[in-house]
Each structure stands twice: as structure tokens, then as C-alpha cells.
C-alpha positions as CSV (number, residue, x, y, z in Angstrom):
1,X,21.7,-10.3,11.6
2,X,18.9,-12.9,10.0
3,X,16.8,-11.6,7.2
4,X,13.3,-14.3,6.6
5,X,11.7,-15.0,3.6
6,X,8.0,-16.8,3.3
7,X,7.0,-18.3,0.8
8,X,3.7,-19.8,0.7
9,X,1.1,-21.5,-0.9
10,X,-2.2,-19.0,0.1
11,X,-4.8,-21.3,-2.0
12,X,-6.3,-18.3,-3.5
13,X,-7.3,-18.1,-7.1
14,X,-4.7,-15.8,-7.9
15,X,-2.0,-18.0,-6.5
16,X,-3.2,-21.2,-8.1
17,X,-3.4,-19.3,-11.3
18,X,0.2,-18.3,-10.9
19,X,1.2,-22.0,-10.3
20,X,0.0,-23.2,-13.3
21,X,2.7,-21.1,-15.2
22,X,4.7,-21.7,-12.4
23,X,4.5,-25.3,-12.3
24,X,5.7,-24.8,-7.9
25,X,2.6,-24.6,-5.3
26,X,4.4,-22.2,-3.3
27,X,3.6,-19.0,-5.3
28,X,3.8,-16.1,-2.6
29,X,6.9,-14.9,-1.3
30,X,7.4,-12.4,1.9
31,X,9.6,-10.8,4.0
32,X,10.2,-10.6,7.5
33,X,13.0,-9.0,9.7
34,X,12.2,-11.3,12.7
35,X,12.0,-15.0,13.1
36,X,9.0,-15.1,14.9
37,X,7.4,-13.5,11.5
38,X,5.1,-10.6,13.5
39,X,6.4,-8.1,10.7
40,X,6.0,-9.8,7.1
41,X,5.7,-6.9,4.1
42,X,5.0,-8.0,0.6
43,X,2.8,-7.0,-2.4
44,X,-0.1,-8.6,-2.8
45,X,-4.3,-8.2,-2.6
46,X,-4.9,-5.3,-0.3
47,X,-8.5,-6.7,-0.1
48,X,-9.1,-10.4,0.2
49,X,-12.1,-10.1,-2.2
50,X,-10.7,-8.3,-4.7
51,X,-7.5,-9.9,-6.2
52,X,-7.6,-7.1,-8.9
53,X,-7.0,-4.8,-6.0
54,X,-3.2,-4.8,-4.8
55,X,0.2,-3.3,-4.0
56,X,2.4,-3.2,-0.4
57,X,0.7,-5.2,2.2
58,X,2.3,-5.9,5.7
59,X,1.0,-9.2,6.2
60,X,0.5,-11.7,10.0
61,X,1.0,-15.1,10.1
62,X,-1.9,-15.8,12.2
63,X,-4.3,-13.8,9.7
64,X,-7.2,-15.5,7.4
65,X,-4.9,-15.8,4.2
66,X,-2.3,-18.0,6.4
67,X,-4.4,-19.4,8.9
68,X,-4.8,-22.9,6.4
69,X,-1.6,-21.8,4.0
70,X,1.5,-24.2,3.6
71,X,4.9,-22.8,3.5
72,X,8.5,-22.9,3.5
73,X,10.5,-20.3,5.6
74,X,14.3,-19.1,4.7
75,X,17.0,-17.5,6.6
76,X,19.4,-15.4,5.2
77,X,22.6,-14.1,7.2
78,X,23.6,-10.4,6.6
79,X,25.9,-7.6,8.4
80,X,24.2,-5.3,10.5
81,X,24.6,-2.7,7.3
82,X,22.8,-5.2,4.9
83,X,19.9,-5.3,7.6
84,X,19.6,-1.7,8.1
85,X,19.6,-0.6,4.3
86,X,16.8,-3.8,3.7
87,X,14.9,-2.3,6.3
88,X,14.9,1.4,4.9
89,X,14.0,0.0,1.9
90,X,11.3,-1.4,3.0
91,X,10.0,1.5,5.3
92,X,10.5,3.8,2.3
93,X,7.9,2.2,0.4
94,X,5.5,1.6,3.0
95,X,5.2,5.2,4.1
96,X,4.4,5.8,0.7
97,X,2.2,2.6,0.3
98,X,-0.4,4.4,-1.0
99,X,1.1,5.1,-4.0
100,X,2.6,1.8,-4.8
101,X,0.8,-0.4,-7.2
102,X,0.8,-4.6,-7.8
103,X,2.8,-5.4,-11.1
104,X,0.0,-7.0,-12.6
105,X,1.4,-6.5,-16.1
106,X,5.2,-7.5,-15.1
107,X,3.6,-10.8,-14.3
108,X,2.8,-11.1,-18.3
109,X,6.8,-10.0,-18.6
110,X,8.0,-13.2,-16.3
111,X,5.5,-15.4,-18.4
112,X,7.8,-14.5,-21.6
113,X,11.2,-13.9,-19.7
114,X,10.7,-10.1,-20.8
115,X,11.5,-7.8,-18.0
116,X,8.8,-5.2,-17.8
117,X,9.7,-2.0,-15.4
118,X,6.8,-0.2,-13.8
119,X,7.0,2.8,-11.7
120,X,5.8,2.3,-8.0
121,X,4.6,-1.5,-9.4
122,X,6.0,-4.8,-7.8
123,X,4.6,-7.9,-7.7
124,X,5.9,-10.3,-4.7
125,X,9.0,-11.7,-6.0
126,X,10.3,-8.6,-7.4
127,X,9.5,-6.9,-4.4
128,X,11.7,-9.5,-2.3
129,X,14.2,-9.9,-4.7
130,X,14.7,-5.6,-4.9
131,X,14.9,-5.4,-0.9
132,X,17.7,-8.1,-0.9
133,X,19.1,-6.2,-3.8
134,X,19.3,-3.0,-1.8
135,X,21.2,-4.5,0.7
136,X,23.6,-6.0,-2.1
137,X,22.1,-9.7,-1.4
138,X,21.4,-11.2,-5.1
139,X,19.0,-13.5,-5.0
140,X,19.0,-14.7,-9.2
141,X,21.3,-13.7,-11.9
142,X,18.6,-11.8,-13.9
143,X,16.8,-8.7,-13.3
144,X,14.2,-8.3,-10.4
145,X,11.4,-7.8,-12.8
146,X,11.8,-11.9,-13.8
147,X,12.8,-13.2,-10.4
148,X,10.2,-15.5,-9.0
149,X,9.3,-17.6,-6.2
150,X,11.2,-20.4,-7.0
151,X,14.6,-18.3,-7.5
152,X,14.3,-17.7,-3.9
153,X,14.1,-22.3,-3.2
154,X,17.5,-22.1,-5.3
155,X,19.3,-19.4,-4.0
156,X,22.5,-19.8,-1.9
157,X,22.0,-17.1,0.3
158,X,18.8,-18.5,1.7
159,X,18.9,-21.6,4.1
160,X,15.6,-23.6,4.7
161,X,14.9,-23.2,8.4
162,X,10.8,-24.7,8.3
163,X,8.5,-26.3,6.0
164,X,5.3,-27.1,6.5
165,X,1.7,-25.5,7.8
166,X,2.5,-22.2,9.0
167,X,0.1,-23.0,11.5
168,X,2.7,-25.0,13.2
169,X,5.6,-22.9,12.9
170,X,7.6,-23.0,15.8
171,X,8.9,-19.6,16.7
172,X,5.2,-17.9,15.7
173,X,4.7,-17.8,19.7
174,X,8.1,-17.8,21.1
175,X,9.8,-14.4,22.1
176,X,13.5,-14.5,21.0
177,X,15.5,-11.2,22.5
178,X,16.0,-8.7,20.6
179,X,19.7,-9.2,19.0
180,X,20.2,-12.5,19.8
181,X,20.0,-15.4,16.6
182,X,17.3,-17.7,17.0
183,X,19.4,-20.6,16.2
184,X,16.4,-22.1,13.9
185,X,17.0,-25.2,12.3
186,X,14.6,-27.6,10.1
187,X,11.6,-28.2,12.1
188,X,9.8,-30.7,10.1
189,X,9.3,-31.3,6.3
190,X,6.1,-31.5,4.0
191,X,5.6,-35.2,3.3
């Protein structure tokens, strides 16, 4: 089974502010359970207005905040099991979406490498990073509260399978059967 992570460069205030801590343009990371990226669930704004305004978001790639964003997208090969419990995860928190917060403050903890735990609070990496974690994946040898973006660039569970506009990603439009790998490979490259 292939897991997908997104990461992207959204060109909104928030993300630039991120990258200059960051020091890496590609400061939003996702998660998708198809290659053709119709389902993508992070934490982020739940209003594009209002960046103080956040917490689980299911997000499209053809939507406004993609629609001019760059990105890179990675594979990641699990069992069956892995999938399922990643999955769960995931549907756990967005029945109870409403009650979920963005980890504004944890952001401060990543800033000073001090992990800080929230209830019901996630910011996009640590949101990731704890789904791969429930399906025993580790993405970074520290705690999900100080994973970020780029963790998921270095880790060597993830393969690169696309980077570039997300515009042009291939498999956005292509129907892939249910079950079957997509037998994605590097598309093109940012130059």
C-alpha cells in the first residue's frame, strides 16, 4: 500500500513567516492516501482570511491555496496494517474536527527545540509525523511536537515521486484502480 505526503510552498503569510525560521520554502506538509491526491488532510487555516483561525482541514489540490503553490510529493510503502491504522487515525480526528485546534504555540516549541504537548492541538508537521507514527512509520528521531517539514525531505521512508507546480502534477487527473500501485516515478524537478 502507498501512503503520500505534500509538501508545499502555499505563498501565504503564514508560510513565508515559517520559512524564515525555517530557512526551506516548502513549509506545508499533507497527507494523502491516494496518488492522485483527491483526499489530502492536514492542519492548517480553516479560513483563507484568517490565518489565526486553524486546526484539521481536508485540503484539494485543485483549490485556491494550491492552484499557484510549488511542491514536492513523497511516497511511502507500508503493509496493508500500516495503511489501515494511518487511516483510522486520521478519520478519528476528523470526526472530531471540531474540537481539534492548530498548535500555534508548539510552533514557538520547534523555534527552541522544546517540545510543547497540546491537547487536541497539531500544527502540520506534527500532525503528519503522528499519523505515520500510528502506523509505527518514524519519520525523525525526536518527538512529533519538533518534527518539521524538512524531516519529512530527509527521511528514508519517503521516496520523491514529483517536484514541481502542483498544477502539473501528473496523476491529479488520472484514475489509477483501486489497489493497484501507481508505479510513480520522478516526473520533473524544480530548476
Amino acid at each position: 500500500m502507498e501512503v503520500y505526503v505534500l509538501l508545499t510552498d502555499t505563498k501565504t503569510t503564514l508560510s513565508k513567516t515559517i520559512g524564515l525560521f525555517t530557512k526551506q520554502s516548502l513549509n506545508h506538509v499533507s497527507i494523502s492516501f491516494d496518488p492522485q491526491l483527491r483526499e489530502i488532510y492536514s492542519f492548517g487555516r480553516k479560513k483563507p482570511n484568517n490565518p489565526f483561525l486553524g486546526g484539521f482541514i481536508r485540503e484539494q489540490i485543485n483549490q485556491d491555496l494550491f492552484e499557484n503553490a510549488i511542491g514536492a510529493v513523497y511516497r511511502c510503502l507500508v503493509t496493508e496494517e500500516q495503511f489501515q491504522r494511518m487511516k483510522k487515525f486520521v478519520q478519528a480526528i476528523e470526526k472530531e474536527r471540531h474540537s481539534y485546534r492548530y498548535n500555534f504555540i508548539g510552533l514557538f516549541g520547534v523555534l527552541f527545540n522544546q517540545p510543547i504537548k497540546r491537547e487536541k492541538a497539531y500544527f502540520c508537521s506534527q500532525f503528519v509525523s503522528a499519523v505515520f507514527q500510528s502506523g509505527d512509520v518514524i519519520i525523525a528521531d525526536k518527538p512529533d511536537m519538533l518534527v518539521t517539514p524538512n524531516d519529512f525531505t530527509n527521511c528514508p521512508h519517503l521516496q520523491l515521486v514529483y517536484e514541481g507546480p502542483l498544477s502539473d502534477y501528473p496523476l491529479a487527473h488520472r484514475k489509477i484502480p483501486k489497489g493497484q500501485p501507481s508505479s510513480l516515478n520522478v516526473f520533473s524537478s524544480v530548476g
